[in-house]
DRENPA-3360 file (N, C-alpha, C; in nm, 2 decimals, always signed):
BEGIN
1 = XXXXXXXX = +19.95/+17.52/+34.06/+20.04/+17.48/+34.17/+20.18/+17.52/+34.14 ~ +20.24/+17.49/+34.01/+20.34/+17.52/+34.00/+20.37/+17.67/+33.95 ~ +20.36/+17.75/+33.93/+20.35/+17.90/+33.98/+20.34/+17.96/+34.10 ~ +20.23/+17.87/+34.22/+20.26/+17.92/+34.34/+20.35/+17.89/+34.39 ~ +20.39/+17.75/+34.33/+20.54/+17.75/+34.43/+20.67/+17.79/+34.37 ~ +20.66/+17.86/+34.25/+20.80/+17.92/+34.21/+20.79/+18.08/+34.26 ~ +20.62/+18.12/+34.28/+20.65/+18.27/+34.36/+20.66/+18.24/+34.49 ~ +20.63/+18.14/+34.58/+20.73/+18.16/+34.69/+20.86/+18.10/+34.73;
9 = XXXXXXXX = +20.88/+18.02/+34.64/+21.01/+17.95/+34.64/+21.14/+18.10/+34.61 ~ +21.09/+18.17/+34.51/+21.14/+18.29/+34.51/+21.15/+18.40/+34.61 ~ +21.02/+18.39/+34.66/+21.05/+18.49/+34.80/+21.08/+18.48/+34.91 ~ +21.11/+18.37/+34.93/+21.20/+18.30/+35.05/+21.32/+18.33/+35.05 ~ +21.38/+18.37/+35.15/+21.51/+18.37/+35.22/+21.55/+18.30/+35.23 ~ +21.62/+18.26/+35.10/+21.65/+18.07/+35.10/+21.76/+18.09/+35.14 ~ +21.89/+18.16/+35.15/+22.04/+18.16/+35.21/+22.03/+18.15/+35.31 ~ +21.99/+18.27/+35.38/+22.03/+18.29/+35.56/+21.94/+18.13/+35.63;
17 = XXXXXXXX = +21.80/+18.12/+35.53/+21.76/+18.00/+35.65/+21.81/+17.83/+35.59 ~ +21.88/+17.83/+35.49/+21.96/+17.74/+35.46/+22.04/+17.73/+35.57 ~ +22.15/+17.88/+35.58/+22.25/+17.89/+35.70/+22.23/+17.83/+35.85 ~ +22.11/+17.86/+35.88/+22.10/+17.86/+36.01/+22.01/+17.67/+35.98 ~ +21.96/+17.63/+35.90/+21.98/+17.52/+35.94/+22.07/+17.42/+35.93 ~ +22.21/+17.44/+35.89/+22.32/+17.42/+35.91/+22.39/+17.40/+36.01 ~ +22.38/+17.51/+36.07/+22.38/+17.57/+36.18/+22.33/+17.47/+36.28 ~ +22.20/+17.44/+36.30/+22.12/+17.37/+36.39/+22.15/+17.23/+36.35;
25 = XXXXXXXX = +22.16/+17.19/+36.23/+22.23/+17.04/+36.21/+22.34/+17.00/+36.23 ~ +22.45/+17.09/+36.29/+22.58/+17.13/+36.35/+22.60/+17.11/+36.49 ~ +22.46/+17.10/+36.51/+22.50/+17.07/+36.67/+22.51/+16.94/+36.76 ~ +22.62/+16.93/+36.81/+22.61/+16.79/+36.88/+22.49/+16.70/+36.96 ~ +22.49/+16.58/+36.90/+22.36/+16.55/+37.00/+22.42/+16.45/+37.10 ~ +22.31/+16.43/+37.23/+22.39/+16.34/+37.36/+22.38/+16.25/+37.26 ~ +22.52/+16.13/+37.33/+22.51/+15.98/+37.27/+22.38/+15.94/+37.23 ~ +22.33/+15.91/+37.35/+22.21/+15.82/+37.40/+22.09/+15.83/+37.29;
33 = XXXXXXXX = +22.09/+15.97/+37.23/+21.94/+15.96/+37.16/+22.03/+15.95/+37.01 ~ +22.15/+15.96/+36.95/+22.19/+15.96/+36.81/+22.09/+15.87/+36.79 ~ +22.12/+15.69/+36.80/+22.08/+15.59/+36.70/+21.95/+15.60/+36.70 ~ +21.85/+15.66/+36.86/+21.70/+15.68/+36.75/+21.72/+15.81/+36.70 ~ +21.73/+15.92/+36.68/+21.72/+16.00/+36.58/+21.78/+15.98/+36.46 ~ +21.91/+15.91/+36.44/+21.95/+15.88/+36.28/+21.85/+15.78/+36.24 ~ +21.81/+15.69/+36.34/+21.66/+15.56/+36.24/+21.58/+15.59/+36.22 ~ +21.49/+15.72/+36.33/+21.42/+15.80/+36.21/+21.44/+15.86/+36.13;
41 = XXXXXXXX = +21.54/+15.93/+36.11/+21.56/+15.97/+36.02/+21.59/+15.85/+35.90 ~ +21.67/+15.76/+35.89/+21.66/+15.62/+35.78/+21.49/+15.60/+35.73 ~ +21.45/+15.62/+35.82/+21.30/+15.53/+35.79/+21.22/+15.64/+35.74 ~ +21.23/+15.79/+35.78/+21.10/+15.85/+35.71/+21.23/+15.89/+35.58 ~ +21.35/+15.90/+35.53/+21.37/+15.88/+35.41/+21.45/+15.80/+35.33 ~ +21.41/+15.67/+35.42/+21.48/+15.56/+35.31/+21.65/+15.54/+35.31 ~ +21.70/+15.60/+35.40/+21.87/+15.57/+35.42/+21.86/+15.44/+35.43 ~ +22.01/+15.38/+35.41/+22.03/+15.20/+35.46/+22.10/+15.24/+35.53;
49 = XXXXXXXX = +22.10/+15.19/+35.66/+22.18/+15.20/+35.80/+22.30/+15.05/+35.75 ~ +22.23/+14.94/+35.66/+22.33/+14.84/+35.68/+22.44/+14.90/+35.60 ~ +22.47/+15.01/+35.55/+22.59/+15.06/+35.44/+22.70/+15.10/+35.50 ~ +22.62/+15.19/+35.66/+22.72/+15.28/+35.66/+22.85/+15.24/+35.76 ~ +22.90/+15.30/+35.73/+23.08/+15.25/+35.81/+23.06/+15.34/+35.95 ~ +23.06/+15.21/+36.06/+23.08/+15.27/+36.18/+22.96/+15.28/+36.26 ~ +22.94/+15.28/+36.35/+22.81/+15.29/+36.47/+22.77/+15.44/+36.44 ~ +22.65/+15.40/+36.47/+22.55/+15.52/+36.46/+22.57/+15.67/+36.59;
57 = XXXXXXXX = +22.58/+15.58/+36.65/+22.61/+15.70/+36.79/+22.74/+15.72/+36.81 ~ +22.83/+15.68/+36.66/+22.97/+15.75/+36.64/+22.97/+15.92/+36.54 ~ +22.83/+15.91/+36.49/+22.83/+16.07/+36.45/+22.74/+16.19/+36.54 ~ +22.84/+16.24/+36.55/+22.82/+16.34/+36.65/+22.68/+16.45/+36.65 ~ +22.68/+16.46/+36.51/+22.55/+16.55/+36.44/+22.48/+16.48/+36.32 ~ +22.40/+16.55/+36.32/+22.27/+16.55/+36.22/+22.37/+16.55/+36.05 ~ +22.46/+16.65/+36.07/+22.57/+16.69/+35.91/+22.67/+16.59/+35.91 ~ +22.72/+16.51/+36.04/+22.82/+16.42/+36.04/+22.76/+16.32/+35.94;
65 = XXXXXXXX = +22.66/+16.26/+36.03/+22.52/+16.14/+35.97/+22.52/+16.17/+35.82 ~ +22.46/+16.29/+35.79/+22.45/+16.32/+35.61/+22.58/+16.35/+35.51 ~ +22.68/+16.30/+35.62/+22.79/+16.33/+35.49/+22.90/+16.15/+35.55 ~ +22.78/+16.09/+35.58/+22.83/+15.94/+35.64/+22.90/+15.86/+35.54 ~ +23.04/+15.79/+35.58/+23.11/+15.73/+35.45/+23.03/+15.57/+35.49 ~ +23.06/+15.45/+35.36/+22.96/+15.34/+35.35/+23.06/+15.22/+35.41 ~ +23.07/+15.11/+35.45/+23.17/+15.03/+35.45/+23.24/+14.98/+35.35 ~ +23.34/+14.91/+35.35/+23.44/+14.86/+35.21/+23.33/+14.79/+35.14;
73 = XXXXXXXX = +23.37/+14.80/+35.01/+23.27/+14.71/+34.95/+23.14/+14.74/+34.92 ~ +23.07/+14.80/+34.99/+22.96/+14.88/+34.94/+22.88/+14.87/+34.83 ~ +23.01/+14.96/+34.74/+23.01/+15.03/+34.63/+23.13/+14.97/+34.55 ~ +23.09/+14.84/+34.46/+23.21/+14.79/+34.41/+23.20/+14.90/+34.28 ~ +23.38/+14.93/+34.24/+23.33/+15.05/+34.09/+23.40/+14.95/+33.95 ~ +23.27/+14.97/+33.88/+23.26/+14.88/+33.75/+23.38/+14.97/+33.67 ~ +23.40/+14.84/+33.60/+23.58/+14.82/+33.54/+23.52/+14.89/+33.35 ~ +23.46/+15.01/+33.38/+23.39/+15.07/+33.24/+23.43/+15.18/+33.27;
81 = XXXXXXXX = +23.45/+15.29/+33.14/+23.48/+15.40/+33.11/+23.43/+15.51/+33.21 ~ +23.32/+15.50/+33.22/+23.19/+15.59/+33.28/+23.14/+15.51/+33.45 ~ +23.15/+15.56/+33.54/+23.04/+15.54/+33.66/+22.93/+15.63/+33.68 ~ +22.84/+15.56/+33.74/+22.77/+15.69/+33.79/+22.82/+15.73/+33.93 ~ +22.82/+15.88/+33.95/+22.95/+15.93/+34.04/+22.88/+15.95/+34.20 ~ +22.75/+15.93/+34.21/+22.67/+15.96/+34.33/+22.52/+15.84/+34.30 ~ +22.49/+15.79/+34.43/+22.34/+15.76/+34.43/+22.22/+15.85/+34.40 ~ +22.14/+15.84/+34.33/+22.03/+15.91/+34.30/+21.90/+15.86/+34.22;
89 = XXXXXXXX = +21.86/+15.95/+34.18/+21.78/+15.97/+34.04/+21.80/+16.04/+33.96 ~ +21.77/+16.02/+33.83/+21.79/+16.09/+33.71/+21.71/+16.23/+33.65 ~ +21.80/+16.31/+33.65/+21.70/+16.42/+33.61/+21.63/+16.43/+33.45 ~ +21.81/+16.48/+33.39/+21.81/+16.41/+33.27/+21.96/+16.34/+33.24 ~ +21.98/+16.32/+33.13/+22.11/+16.21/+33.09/+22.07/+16.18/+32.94 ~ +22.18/+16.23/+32.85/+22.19/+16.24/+32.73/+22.31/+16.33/+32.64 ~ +22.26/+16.35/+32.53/+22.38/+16.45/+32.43/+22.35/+16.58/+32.50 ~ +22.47/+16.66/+32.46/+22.51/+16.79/+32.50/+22.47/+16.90/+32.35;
97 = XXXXXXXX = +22.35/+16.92/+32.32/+22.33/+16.99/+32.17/+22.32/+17.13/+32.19 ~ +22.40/+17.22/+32.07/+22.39/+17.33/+32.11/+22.46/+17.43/+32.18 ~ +22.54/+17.35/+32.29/+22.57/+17.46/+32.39/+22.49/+17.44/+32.53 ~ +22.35/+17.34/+32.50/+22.25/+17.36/+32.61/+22.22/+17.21/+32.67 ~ +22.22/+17.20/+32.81/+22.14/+17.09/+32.84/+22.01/+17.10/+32.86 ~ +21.91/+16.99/+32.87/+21.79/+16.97/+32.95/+21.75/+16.98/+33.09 ~ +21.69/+17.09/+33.14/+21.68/+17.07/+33.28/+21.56/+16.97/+33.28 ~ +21.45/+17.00/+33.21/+21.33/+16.90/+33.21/+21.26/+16.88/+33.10;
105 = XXXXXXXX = +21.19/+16.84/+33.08/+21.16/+16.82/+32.86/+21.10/+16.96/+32.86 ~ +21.13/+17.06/+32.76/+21.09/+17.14/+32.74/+21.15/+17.27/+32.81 ~ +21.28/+17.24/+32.90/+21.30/+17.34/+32.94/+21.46/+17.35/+32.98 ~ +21.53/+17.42/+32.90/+21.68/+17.37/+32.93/+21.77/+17.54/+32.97 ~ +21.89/+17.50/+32.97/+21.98/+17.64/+33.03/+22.10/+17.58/+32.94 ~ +22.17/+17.73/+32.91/+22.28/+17.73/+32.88/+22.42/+17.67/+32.94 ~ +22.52/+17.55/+32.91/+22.63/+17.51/+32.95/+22.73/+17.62/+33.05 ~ +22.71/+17.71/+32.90/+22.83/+17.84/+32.99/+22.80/+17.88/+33.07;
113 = XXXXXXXX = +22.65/+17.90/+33.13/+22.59/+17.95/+33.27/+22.65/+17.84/+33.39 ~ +22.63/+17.71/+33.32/+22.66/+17.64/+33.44/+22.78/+17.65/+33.52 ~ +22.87/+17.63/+33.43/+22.99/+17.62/+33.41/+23.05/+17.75/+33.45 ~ +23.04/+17.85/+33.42/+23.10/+17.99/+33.42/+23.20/+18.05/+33.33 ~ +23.20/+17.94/+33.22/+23.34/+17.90/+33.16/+23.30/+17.92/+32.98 ~ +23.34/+17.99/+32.90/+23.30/+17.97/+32.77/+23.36/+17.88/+32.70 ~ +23.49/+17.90/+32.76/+23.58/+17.82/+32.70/+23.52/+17.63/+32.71 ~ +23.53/+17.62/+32.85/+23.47/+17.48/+32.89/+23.39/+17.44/+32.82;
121 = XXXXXXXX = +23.31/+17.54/+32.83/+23.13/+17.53/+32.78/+23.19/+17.46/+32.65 ~ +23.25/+17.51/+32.54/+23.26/+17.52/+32.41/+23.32/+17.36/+32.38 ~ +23.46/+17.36/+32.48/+23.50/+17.20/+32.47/+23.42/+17.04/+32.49 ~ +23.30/+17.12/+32.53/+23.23/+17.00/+32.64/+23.09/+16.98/+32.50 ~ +23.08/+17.10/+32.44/+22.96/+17.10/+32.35/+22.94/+17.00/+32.28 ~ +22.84/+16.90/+32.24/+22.81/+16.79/+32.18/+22.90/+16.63/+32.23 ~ +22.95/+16.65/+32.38/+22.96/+16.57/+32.44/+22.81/+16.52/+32.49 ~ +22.87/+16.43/+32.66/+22.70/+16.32/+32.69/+22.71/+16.39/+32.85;
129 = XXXXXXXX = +22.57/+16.42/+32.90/+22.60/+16.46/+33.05/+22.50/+16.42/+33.11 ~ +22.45/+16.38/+33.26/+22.40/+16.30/+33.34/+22.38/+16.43/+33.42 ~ +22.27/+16.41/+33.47/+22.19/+16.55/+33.58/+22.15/+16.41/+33.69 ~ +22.22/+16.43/+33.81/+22.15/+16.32/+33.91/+22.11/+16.41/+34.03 ~ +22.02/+16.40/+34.08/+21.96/+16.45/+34.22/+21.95/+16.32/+34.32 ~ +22.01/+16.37/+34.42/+22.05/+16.31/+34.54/+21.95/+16.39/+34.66 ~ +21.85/+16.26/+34.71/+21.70/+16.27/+34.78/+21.81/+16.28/+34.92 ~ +21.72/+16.33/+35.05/+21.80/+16.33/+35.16/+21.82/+16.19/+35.17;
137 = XXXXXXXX = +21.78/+16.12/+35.20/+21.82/+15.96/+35.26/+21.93/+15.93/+35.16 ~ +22.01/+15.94/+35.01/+22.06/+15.88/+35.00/+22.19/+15.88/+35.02 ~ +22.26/+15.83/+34.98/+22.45/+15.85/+35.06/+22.51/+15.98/+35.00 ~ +22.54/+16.05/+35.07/+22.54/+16.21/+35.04/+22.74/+16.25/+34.97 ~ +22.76/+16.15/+34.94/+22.93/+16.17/+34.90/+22.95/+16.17/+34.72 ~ +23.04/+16.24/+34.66/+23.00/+16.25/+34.56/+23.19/+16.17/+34.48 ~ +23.19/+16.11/+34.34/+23.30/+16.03/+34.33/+23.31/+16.09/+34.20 ~ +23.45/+16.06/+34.11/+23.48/+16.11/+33.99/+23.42/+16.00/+33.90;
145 = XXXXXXXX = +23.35/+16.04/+33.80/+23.29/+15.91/+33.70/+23.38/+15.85/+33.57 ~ +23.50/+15.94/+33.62/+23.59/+15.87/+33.51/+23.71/+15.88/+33.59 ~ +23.84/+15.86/+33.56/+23.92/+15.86/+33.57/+23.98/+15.93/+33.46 ~ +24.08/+16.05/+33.58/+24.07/+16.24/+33.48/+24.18/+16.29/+33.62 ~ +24.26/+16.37/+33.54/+24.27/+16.49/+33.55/+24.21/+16.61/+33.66 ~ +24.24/+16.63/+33.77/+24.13/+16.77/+33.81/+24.23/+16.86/+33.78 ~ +24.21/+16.97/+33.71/+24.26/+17.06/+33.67/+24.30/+17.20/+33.77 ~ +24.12/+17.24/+33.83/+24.10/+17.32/+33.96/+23.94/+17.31/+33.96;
153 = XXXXXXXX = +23.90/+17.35/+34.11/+23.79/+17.38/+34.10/+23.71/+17.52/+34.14 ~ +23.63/+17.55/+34.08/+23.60/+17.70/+34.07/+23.46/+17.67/+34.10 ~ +23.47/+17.81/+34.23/+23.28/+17.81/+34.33/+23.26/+17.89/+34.24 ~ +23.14/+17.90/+34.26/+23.07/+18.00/+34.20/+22.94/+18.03/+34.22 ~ +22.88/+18.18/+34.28/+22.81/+18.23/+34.38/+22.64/+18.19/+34.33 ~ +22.57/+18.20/+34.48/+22.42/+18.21/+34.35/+22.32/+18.19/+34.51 ~ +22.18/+18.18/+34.50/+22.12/+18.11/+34.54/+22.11/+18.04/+34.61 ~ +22.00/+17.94/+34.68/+21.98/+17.81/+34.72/+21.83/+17.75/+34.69;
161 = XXXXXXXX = +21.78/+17.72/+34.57/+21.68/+17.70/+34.55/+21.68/+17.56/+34.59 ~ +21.60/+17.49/+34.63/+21.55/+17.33/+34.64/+21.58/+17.33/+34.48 ~ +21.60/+17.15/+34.53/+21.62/+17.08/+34.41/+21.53/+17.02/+34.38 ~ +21.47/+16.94/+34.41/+21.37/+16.80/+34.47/+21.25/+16.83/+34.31 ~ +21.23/+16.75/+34.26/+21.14/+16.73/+34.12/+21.03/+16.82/+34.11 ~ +21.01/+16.86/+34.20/+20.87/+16.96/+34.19/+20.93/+17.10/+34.15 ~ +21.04/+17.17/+34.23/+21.10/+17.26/+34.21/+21.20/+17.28/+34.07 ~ +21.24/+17.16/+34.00/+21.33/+17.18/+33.86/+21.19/+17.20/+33.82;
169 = XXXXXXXX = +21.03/+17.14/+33.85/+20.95/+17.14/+33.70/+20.94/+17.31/+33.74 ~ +20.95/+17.40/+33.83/+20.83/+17.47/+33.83/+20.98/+17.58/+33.82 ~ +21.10/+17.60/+33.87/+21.18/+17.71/+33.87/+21.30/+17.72/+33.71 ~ +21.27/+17.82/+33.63/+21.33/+17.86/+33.52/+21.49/+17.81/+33.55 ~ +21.60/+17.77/+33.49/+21.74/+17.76/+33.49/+21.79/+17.76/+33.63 ~ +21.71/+17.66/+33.68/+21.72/+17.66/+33.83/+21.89/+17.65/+33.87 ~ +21.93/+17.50/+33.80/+22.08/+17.50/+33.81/+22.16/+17.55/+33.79 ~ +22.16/+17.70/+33.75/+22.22/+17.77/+33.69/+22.22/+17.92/+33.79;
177 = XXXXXXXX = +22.10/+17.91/+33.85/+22.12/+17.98/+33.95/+22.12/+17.99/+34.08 ~ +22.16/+17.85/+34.12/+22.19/+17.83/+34.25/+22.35/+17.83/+34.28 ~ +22.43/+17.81/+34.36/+22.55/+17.81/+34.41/+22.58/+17.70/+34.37 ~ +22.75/+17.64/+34.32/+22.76/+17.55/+34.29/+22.92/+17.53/+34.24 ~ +22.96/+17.45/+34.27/+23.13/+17.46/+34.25/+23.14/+17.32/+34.10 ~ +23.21/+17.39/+34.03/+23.25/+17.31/+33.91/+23.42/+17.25/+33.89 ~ +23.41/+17.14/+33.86/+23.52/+17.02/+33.86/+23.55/+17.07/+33.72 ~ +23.68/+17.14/+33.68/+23.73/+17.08/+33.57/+23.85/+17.03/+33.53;
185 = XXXXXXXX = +23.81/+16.89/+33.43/+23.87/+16.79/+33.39/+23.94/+16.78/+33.29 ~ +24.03/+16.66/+33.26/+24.07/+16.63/+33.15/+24.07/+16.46/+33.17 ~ +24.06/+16.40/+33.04/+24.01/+16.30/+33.06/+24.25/+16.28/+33.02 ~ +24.24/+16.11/+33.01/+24.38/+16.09/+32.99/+24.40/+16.13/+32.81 ~ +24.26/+16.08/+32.76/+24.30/+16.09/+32.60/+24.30/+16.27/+32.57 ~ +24.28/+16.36/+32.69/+24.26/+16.49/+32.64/+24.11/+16.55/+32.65 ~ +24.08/+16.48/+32.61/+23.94/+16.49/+32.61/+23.85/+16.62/+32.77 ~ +23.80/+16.72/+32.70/+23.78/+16.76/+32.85/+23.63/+16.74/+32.93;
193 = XXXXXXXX = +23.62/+16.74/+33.04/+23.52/+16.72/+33.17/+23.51/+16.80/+33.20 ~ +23.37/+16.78/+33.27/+23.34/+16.85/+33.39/+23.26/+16.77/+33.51 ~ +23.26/+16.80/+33.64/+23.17/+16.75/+33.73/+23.09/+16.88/+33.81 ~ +22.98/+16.93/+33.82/+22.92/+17.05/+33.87/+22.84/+17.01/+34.02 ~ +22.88/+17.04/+34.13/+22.81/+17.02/+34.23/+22.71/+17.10/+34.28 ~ +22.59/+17.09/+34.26/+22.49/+17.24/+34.30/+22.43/+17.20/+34.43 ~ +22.45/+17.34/+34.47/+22.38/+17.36/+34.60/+22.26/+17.37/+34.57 ~ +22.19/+17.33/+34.73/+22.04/+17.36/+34.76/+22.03/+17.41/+34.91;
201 = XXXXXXXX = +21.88/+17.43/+34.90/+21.83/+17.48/+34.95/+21.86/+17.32/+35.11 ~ +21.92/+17.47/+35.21/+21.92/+17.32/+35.34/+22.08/+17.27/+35.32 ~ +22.16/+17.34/+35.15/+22.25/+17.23/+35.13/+22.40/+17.33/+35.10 ~ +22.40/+17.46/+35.23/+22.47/+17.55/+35.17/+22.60/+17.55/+35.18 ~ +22.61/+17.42/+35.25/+22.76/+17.35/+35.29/+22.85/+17.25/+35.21 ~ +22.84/+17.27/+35.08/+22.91/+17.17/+35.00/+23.06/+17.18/+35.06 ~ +23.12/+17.04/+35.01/+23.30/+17.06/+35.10/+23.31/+16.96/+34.96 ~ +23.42/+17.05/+34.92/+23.56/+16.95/+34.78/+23.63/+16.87/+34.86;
209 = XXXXXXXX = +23.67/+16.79/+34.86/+23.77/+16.68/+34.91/+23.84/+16.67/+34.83 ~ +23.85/+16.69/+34.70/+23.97/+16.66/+34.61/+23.98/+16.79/+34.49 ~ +24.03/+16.88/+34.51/+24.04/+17.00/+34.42/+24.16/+16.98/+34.30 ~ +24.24/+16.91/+34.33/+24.33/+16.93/+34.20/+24.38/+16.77/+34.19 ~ +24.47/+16.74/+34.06/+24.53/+16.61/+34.04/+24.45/+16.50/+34.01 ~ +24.55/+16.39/+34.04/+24.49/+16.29/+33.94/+24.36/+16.22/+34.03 ~ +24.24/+16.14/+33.98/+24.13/+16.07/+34.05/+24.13/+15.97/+33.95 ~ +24.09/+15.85/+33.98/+24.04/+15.74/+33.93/+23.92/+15.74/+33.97;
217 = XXXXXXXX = +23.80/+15.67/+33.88/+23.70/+15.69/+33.86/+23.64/+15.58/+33.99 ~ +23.54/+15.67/+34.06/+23.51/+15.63/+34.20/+23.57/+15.66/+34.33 ~ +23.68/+15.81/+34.28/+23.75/+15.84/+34.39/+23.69/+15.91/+34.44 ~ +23.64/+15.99/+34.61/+23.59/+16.08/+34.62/+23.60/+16.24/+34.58 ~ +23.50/+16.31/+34.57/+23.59/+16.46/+34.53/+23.50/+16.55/+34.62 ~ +23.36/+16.55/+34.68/+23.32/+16.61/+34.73/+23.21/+16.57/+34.81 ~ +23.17/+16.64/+34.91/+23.01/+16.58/+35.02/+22.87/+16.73/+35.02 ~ +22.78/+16.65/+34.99/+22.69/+16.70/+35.02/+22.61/+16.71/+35.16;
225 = XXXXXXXX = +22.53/+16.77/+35.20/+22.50/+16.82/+35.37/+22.37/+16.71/+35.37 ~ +22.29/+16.74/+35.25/+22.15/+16.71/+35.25/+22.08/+16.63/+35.19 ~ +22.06/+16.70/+35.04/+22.02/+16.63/+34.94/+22.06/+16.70/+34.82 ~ +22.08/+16.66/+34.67/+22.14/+16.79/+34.63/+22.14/+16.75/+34.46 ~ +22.19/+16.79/+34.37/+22.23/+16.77/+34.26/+22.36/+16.78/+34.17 ~ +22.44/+16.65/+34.15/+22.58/+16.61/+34.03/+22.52/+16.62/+33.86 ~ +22.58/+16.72/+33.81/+22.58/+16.78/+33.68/+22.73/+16.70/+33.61 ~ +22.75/+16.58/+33.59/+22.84/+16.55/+33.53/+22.83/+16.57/+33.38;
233 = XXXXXXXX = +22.97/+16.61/+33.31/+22.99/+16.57/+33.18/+23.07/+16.55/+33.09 ~ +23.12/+16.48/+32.99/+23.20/+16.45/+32.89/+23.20/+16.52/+32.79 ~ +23.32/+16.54/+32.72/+23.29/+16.67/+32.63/+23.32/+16.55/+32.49 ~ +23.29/+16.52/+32.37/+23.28/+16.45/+32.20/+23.40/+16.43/+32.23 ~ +23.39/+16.30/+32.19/+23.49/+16.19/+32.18/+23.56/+16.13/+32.29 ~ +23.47/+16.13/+32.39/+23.52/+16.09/+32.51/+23.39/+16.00/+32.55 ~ +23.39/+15.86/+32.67/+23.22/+15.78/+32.61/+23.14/+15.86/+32.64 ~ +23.04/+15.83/+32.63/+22.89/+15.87/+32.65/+22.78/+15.81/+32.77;
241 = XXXXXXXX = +22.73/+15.83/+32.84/+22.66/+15.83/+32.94/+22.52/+15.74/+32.89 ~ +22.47/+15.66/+32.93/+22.37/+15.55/+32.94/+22.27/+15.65/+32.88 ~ +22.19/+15.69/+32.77/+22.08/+15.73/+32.78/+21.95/+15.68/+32.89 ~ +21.92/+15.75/+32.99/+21.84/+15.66/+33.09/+21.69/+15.76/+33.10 ~ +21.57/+15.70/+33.14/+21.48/+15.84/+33.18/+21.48/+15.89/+33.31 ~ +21.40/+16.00/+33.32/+21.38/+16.04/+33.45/+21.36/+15.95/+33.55 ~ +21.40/+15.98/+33.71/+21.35/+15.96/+33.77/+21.42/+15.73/+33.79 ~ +21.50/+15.76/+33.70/+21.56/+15.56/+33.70/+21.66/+15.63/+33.82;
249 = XXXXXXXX = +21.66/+15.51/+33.91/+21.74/+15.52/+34.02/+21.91/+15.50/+33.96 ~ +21.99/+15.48/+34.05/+22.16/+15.48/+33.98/+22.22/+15.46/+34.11 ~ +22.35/+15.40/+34.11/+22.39/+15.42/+34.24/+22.58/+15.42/+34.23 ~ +22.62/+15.52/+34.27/+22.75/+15.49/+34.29/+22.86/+15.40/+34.22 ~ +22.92/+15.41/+34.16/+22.99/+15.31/+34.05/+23.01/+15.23/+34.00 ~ +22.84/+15.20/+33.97/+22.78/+15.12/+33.92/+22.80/+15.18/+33.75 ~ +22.80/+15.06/+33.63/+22.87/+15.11/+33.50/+22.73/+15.20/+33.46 ~ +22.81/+15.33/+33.42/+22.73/+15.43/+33.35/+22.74/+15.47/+33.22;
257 = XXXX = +22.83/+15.38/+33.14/+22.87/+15.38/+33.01/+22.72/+15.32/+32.89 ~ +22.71/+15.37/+32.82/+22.62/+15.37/+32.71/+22.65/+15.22/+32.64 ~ +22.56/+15.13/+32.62/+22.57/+15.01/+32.61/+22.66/+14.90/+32.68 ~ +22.69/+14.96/+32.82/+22.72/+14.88/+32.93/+22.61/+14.79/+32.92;
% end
């Protein structure tokens, strides 16, 4: 199974029909039918309608709804070095050895691919990094997990493969070759970061909200369209990320620090 689905995952026209359903989730819908189409949509994937900030038949579209901000309070952000910077699940989350992370046990990619950066790559080596995938239903906004520095942030071109657990087991350096705009940081002690946003497939509309200067950790920096994947990381001597396994849920600024 997982062969057939990385040869057609590959032969798909994953951009243009990414685009166009963009496109079609772009389109305004009458008042009247928003709040049942956003409930179904909550219920066949698990969104909480009690989170979000604002009446339901105040978003205009399907992409307004998926890039929905939560009410105050929500999301209280723990008073620890590290947050986790988006709701999700865990891909992987651990040490940075090598030069290489983990996409899945047994199968990893090169930093500097991610990144585009040797230099980065090199500062960040044998730091701690967090791979979280963000399912459609969850809150699609992404926040700084520390409080840093943004330096600039640099797109960088690719793909749109799906993300979703079936697709990391079955597609080679998947994150590495999808589209994906990378955060780089400096922490205050020097120390350097990164935050990597990857696109997906359905998800070809990432938006930065915060490209340069200072963020405090839980500030926003960018929205996802759909569902998607945050490649955060700390580069040695700066803390280290909760060792967690796959698939442990996390949520938003909640403490991500290693013996929190």
């Amino acid at each position: 199974m997982g062969t057939l689905r990385r040869v057609l995952l590959t032969a798909l026209p994953k951009v243009p029909l990414s685009r166009a359903c963009g496109w079609l989730a772009s389109l305004p819908l009458p008042r009247a039918v928003r709040p049942r189409c956003y409930g179904w949509f909550a219920r066949r994937y698990g969104a909480s309608l009690a989170e979000i900030d604002g009446e339901l038949a105040s978003f205009r579209s399907l992409q307004q709804f998926f890039r929905r901000s939560l009410r105050r309070g929500a999301r209280p952000i723990a008073a620890v070095p590290l947050v986790w910077p988006c709701d999700g699940r865990i891909v992987t989350c651990g040490p940075v050895r090598d030069g290489r992370i983990a996409q899945v046990k047994g199968n990893d990619y090169a930093l500097a691919d991610l990144l585009g950066d040797t230099g980065l790559a090199a500062a960040l080596d044998g730091g701690s990094q967090a791979t979280i995938y963000l399912a459609p239903g969850d809150y699609h906004r992404v926040h700084a997990p520390f409080t840093v520095a943004i330096e600039r942030v640099t797109p960088l071109r690719g793909t749109l493969f799906p993300v979703n657990p079936p697709a990391v087991r079955s597609i080679d350096r998947l994150f590495v070759r999808n589209s994906r705009h990378v955060f780089h940081c400096r922490l205050p002690s020097g120390v350097a970061a990164a935050i990597v946003m990857v696109g997906a497939y359905n998800v070809g509309g990432t938006l930065v909200t915060r490209a340069s200067g200072e963020a405090r950790a839980g500030d926003e920096v960018g929205q996802f369209g759909f569902g998607s994947t945050v490649v955060a990381i700390v580069g040695p001597g700066g803390p280290a990320f909760a060792e967690l396994p796959p698939e442990q849920v996390v949520r938003m600024g909640a403490a991500a620090t290693a013996g929190a």
